[in-house]
VOBA-1610 file (N, C-alpha, C; in pm, whole numbers, padded with zeros to 5 digits, always signed):
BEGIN
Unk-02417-00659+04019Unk-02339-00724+03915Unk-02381-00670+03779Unk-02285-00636+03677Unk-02305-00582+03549Unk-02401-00697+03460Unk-02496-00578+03379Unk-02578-00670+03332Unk-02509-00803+03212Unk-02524-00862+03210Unk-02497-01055+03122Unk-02391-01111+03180Unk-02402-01025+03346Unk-02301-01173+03401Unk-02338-01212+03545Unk-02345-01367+03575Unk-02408-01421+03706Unk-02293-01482+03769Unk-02329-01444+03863Unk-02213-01560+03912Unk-02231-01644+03987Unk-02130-01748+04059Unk-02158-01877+04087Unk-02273-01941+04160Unk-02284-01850+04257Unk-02399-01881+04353Unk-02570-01864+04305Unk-02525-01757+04197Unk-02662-01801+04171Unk-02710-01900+04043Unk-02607-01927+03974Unk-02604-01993+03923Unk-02630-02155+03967Unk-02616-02190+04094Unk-02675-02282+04156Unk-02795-02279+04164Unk-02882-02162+04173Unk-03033-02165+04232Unk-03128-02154+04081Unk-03019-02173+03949Unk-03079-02157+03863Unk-02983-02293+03752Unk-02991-02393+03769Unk-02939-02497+03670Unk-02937-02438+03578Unk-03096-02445+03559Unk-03094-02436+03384Unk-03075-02319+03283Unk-02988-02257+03369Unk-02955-02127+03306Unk-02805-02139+03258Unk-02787-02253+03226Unk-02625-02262+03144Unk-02630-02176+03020Unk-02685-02157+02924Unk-02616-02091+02847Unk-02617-01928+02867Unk-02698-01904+02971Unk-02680-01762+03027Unk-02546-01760+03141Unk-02522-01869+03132Unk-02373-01862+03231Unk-02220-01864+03136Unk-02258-01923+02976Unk-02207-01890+02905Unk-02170-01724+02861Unk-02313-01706+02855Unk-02274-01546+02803Unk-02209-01491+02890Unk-02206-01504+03005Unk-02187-01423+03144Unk-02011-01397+03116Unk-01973-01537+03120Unk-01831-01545+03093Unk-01754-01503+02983Unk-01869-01515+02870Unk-01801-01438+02745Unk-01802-01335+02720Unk-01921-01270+02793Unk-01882-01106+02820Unk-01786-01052+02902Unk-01705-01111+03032Unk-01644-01113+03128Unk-01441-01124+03036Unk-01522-01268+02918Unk-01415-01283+02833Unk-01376-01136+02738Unk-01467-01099+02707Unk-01438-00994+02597Unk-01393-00840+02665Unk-01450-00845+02772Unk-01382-00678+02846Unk-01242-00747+02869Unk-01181-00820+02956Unk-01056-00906+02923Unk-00930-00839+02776Unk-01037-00946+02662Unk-00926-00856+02528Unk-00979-00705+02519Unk-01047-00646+02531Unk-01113-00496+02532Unk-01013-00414+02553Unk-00994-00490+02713Unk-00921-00369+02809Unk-00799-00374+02829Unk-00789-00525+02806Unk-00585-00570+02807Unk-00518-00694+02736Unk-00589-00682+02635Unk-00518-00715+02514Unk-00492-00868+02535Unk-00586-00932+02595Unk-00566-01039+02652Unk-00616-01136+02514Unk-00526-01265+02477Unk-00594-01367+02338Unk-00689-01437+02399Unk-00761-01507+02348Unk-00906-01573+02358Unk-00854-01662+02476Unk-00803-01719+02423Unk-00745-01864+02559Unk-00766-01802+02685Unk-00661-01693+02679Unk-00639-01670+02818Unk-00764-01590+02879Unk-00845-01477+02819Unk-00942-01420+02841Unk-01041-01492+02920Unk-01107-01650+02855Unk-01209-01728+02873Unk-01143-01759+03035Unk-01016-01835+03026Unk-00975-01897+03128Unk-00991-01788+03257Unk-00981-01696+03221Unk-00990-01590+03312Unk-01124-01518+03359Unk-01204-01512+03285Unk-01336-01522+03326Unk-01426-01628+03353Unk-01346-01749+03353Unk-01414-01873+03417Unk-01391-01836+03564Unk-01299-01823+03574Unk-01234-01803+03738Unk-01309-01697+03790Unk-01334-01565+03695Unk-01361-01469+03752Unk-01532-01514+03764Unk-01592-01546+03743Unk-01769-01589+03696Unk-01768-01742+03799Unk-01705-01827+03772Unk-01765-01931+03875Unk-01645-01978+03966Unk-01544-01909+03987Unk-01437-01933+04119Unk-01325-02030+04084Unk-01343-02112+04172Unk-01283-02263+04149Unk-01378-02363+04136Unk-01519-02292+04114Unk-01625-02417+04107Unk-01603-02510+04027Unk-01650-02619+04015Unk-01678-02719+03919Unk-01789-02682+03796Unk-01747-02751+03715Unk-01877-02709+03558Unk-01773-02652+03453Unk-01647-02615+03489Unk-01578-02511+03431Unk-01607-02580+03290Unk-01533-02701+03236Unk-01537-02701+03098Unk-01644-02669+03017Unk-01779-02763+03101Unk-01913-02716+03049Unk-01954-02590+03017Unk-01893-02518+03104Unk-01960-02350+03080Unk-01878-02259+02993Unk-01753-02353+02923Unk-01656-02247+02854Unk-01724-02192+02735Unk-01749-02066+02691Unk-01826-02055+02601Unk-01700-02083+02452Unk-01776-02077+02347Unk-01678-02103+02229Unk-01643-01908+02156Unk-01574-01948+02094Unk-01496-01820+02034Unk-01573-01736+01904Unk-01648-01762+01868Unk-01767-01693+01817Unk-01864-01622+01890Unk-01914-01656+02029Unk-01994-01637+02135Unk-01889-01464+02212Unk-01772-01550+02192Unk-01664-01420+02312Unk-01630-01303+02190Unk-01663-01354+02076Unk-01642-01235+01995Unk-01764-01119+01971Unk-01926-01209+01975Unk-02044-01140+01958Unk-02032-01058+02095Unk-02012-01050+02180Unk-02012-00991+02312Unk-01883-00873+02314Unk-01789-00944+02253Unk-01661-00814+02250Unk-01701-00756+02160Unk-01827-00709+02017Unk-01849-00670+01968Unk-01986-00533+02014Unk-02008-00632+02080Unk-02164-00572+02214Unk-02078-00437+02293Unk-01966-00502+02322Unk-01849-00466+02464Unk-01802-00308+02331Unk-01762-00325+02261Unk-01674-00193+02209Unk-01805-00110+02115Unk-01918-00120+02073Unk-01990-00052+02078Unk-02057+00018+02195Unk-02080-00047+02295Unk-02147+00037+02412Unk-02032+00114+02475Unk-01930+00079+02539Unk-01790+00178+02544Unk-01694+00224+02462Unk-01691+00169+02372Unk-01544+00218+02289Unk-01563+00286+02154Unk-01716+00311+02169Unk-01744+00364+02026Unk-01673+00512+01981Unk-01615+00579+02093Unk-01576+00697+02081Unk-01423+00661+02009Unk-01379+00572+02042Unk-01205+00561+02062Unk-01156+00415+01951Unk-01254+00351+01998Unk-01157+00224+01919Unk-01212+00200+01726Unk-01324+00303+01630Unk-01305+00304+01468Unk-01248+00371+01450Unk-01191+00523+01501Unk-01000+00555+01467Unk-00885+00424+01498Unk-00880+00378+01608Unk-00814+00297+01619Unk-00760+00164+01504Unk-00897+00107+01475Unk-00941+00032+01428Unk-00913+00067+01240Unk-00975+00213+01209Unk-00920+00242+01104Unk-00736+00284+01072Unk-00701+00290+01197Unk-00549+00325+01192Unk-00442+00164+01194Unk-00541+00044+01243Unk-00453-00069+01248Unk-00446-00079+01087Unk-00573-00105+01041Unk-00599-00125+00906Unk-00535-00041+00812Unk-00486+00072+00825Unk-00415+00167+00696Unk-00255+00125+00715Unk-00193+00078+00864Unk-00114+00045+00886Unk-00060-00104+00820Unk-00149-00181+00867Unk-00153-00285+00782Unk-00138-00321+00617Unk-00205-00175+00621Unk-00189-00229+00423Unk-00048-00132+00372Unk-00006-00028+00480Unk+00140-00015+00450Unk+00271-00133+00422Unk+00239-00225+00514Unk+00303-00319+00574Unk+00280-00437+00410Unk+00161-00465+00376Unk+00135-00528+00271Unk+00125-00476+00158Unk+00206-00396+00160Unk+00273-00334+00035Unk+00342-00355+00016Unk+00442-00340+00134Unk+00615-00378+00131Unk+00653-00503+00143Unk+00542-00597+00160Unk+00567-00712+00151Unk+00474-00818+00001Unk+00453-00728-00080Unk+00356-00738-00181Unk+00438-00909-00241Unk+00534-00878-00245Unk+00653-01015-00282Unk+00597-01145-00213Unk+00567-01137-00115Unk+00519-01273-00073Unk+00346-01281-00067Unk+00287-01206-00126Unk+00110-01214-00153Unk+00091-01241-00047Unk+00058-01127+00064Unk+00017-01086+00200Unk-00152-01093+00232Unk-00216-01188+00320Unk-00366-01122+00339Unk-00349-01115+00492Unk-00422-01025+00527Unk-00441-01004+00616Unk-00583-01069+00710Unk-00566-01126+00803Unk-00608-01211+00894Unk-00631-01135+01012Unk-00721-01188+01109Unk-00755-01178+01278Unk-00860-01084+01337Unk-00817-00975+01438Unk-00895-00893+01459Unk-00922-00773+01428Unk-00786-00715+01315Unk-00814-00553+01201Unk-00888-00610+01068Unk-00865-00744+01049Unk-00995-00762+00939Unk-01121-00803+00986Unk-01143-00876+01147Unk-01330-00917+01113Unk-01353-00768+01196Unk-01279-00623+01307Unk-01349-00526+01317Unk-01328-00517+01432Unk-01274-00600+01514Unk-01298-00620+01647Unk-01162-00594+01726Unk-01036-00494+01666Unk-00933-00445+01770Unk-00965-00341+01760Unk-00854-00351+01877Unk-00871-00194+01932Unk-00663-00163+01952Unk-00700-00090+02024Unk-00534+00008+02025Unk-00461-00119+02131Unk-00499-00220+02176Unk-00395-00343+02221Unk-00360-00475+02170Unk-00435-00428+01987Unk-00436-00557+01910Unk-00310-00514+01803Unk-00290-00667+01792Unk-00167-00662+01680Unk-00234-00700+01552Unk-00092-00680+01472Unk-00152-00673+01288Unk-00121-00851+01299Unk-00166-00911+01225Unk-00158-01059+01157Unk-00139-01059+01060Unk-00057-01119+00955Unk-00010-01096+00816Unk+00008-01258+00790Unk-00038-01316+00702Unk-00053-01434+00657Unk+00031-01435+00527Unk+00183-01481+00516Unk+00208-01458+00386Unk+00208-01583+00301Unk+00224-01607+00189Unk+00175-01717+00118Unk+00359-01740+00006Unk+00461-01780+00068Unk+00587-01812+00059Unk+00661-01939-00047Unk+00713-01922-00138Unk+00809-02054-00139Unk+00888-02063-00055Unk+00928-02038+00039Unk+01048-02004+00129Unk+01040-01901+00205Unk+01041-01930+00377Unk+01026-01852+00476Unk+01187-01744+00500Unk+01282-01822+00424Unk+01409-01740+00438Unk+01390-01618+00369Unk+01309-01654+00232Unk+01353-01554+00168Unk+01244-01383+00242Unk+01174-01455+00333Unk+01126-01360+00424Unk+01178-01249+00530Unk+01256-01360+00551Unk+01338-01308+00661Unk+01465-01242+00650Unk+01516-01286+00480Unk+01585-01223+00423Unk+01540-01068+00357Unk+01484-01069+00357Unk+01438-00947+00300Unk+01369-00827+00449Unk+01320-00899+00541Unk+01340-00819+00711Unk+01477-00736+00696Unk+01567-00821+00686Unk+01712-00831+00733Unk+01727-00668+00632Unk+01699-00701+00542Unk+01734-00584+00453Unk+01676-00446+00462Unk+01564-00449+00527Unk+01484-00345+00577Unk+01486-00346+00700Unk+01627-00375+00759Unk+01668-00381+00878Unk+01562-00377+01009Unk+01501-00466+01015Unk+01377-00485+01059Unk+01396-00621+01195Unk+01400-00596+01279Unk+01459-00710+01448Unk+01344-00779+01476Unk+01372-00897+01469Unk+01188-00956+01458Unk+01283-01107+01494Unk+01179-01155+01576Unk+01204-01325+01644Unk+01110-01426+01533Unk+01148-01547+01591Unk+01142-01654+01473Unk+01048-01774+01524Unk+00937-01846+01563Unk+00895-01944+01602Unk+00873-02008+01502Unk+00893-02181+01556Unk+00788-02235+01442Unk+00682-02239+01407Unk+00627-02339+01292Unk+00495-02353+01273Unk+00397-02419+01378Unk+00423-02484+01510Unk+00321-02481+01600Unk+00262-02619+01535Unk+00123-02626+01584Unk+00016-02776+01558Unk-00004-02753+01418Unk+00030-02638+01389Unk+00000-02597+01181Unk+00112-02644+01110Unk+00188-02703+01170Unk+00377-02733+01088Unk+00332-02777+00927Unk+00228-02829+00884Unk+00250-02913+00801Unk+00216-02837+00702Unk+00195-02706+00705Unk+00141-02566+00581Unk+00222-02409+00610Unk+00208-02457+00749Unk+00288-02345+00804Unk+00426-02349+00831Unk+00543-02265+00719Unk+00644-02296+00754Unk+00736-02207+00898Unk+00673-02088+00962Unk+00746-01976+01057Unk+00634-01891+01051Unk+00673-01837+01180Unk+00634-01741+01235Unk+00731-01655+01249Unk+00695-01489+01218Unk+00789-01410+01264Unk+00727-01299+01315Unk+00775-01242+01439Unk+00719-01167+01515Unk+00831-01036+01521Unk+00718-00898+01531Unk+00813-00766+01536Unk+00732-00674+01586Unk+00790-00566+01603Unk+00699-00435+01665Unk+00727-00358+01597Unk+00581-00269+01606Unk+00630-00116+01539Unk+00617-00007+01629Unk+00730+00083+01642Unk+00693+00200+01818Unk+00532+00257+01763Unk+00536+00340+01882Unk+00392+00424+01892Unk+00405+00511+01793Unk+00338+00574+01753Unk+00271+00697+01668Unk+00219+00843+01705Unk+00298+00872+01742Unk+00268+01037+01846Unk+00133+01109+01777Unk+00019+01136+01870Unk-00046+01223+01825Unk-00139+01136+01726Unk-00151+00994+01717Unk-00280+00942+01632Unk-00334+00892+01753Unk-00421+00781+01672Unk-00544+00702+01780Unk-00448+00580+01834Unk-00309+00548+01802Unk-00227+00423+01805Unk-00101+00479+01912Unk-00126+00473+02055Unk-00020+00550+02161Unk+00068+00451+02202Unk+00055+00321+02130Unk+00143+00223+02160Unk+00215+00145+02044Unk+00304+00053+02112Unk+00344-00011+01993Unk+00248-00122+01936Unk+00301-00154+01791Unk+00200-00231+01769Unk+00275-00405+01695Unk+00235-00488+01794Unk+00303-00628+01736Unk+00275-00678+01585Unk+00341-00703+01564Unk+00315-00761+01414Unk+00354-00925+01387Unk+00266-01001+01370Unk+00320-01164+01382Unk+00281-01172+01203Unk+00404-01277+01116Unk+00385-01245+01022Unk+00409-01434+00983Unk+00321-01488+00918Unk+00307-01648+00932Unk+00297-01689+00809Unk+00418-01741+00775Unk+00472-01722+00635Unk+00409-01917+00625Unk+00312-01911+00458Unk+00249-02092+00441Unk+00271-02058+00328Unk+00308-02207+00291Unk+00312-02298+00167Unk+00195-02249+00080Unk+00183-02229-00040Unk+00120-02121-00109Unk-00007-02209-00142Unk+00037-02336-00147Unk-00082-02421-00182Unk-00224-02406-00016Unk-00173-02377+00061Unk-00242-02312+00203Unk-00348-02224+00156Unk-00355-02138+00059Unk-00372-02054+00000Unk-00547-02112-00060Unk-00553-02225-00099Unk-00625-02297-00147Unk-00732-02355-00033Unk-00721-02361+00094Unk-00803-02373+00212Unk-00873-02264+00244Unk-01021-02280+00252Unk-01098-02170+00289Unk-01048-02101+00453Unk-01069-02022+00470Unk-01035-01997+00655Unk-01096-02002+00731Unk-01090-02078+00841Unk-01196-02129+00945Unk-01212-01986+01028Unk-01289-01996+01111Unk-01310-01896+01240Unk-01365-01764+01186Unk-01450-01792+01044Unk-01487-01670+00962Unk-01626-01603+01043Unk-01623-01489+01110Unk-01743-01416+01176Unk-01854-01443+01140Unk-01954-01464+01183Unk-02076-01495+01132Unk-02201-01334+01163Unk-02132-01275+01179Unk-02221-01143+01206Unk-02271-01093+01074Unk-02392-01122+01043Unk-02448-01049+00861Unk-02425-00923+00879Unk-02440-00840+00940Unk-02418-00719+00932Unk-02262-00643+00931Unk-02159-00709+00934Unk-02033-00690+00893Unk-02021-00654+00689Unk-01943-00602+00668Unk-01904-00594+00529Unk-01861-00721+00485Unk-01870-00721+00382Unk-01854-00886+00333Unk-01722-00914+00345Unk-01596-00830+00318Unk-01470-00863+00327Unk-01445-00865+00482Unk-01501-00778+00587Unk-01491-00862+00692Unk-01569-00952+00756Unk-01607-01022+00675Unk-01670-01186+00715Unk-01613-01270+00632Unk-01484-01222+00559Unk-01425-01311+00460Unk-01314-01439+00520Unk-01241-01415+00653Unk-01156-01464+00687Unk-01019-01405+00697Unk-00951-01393+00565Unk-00843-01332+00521Unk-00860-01213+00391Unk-00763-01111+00399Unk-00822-01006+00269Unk-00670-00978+00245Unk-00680-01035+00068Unk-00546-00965+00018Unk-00502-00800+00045Unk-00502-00730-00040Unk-00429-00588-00007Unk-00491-00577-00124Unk-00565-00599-00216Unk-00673-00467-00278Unk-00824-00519-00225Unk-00833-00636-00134Unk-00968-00603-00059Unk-00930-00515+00091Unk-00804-00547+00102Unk-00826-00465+00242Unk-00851-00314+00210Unk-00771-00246+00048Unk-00804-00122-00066Unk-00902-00095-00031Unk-01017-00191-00085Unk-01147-00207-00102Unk-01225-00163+00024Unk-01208-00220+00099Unk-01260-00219+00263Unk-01244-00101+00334Unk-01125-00025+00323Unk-01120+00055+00379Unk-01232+00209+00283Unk-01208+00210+00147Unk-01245+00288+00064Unk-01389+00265+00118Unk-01482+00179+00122Unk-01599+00178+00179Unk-01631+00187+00362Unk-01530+00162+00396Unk-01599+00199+00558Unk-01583+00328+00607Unk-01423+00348+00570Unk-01388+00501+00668Unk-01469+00610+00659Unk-01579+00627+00590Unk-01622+00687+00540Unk-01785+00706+00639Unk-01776+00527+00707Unk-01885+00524+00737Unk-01936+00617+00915Unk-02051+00626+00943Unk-02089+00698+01059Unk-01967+00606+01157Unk-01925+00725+01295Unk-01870+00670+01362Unk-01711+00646+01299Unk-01705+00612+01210Unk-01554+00601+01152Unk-01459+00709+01113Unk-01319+00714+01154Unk-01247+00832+01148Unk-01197+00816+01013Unk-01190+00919+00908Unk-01096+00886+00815Unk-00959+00899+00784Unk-00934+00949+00924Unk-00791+00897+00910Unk-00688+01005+00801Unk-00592+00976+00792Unk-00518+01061+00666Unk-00449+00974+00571Unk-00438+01005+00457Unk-00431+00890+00312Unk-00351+00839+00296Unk-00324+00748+00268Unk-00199+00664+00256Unk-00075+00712+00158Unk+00037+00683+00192Unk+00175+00759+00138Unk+00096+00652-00015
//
C-alpha cells in the first residue's frame, strides 16, 4: 500500500491511529482531484470508500478541506512537478485575460489558480462584484459567448448567479483541454467579507494565501512567481 494510506483492516488493529486514517484518505482524496478533476465533496466521499469500504467510522474519519489540500499539495510536488507550474502558470495568464475583459464588473479571482493547487483539469473561478447579474450576461451575449445560468445556491442572499462556460483547448501549450469557467456574479457589498477557506500554508506567496486577488494582484503574482525555480514563463500577455 502507497505510503500515508491504511486501510480498513488495519486500521482496526490500530484505534488510535485516527488521524493517520485521516491523512490516508486525504491523500487518497487529493490524487482523486490530481488525476480527474474530481471537487472536494466528491474526492473525500470517494476515498472514504476507497480507504475504509463500507465500514463504519466514515463521518469520523472524513478529513476536512485544508488537510485534502496540504496532501494535494504533497501529491503535485512529488509527481506533477514536471507538468502541472506550466499548467498552473497558463490557468493564471488565462485568467487575467478573462479579467480584463471583464474589468466592468471588478473581477477577483478565487479557488485553485489562486491558492496554487490546479492543474490542467481545473477550472478558472471568477468572482464578480455586480449591481446586476444581467448586465453580465448581457455583455456574454455581446461577446457572443454560450454559457448556462444557475442560481445563487445556500449563498442566495449575496450571491446573485452563477454563470458557467468553456474555453476549447490550446494546441501546443501546457492546457490540451478545455477549460470551465464558472463566473459568480455578488452584490458588491460581498466585497466587504473577508474569504473563508484562505490556505494556511506560510510558505505560499502572500497573494496566494489571500483568498481572492483582483487583476493587478493576480499582475502582481504572476510578475513574481513565473520567474520562480520550477515555473514556466510562459509567453506575455496580449
Amino acid at each position: 500500500m502507497p505510503p500515508g494510506f491504511m486501510g480498513a483492516g488495519e486500521m482496526a488493529h490500530n484505534p488510535v491511529r485516527g488521524e493517520d486514517l485521516k491523512t490516508a484518505i486525504a491523500a487518497a482524496a487529493a490524487r482523486c482531484i490530481a488525476e480527474e478533476g474530481c471537487d472536494y465533496a466528491t474526492a473525500k466521499r470517494r476515498a472514504v470508500r476507497e480507504v475504509l469500504g463500507d465500514g463504519a467510522g466514515a463521518r469520523s474519519a472524513m478529513p476536512d478541506n485544508p488537510l485534502v489540500e496540504s496532501e494535494l499539495r504533497r501529491y503535485l510536488r512529488i509527481f506533477a512537478a514536471d507538468s502541472q507550474p506550466a499548467q498552473l502558470t497558463a490557468l493564471r495568464r488565462l485568467a487575467l485575460q478573462l479579467m480584463r475583459r471583464l474589468q466592468a464588473f471588478n473581477p477577483h479571482l478565487v479557488g485553485a489558480v489562486l491558492n496554487g493547487t490546479a492543474t490542467g483539469h481545473s477550472g478558472i473561478r471568477l468572482n464578480l462584484y455586480a449591481d446586476s447579474a444581467k448586465d453580465v450576461e448581457i455583455f456574454l451575449l455581446n461577446e457572443s459567448v454560450s454559457f448556462d445560468v444557475r442560481d445563487g445556491g445556500p449563498d442566495a442572499d449575496t450571491t446573485q448567479e452563477v454563470l458557467d462556460f468553456s474555453i476549447p483547448p490550446q494546441p501546443g501549450g501546457p492546457l490540451d483541454a478545455e477549460v470551465a469557467v464558472t463566473l459568480t456574479v455578488l452584490d458588491p457589498v460581498a466585497l466587504r467579507v473577508a474569504p473563508s477557506g484562505r490556505p494556511r500554508d506560510p510558505d505560499l506567496h502572500p497573494i496566494e494565501r489571500a483568498g481572492r486577488a483582483s487583476m493587478a494582484m493576480l499582475e502582481r503574482l504572476l510578475a513574481e512567481t513565473v520567474a520562480a525555480p520550477g515555473a514556466d514563463p510562459g509567453q506575455p500577455d496580449a
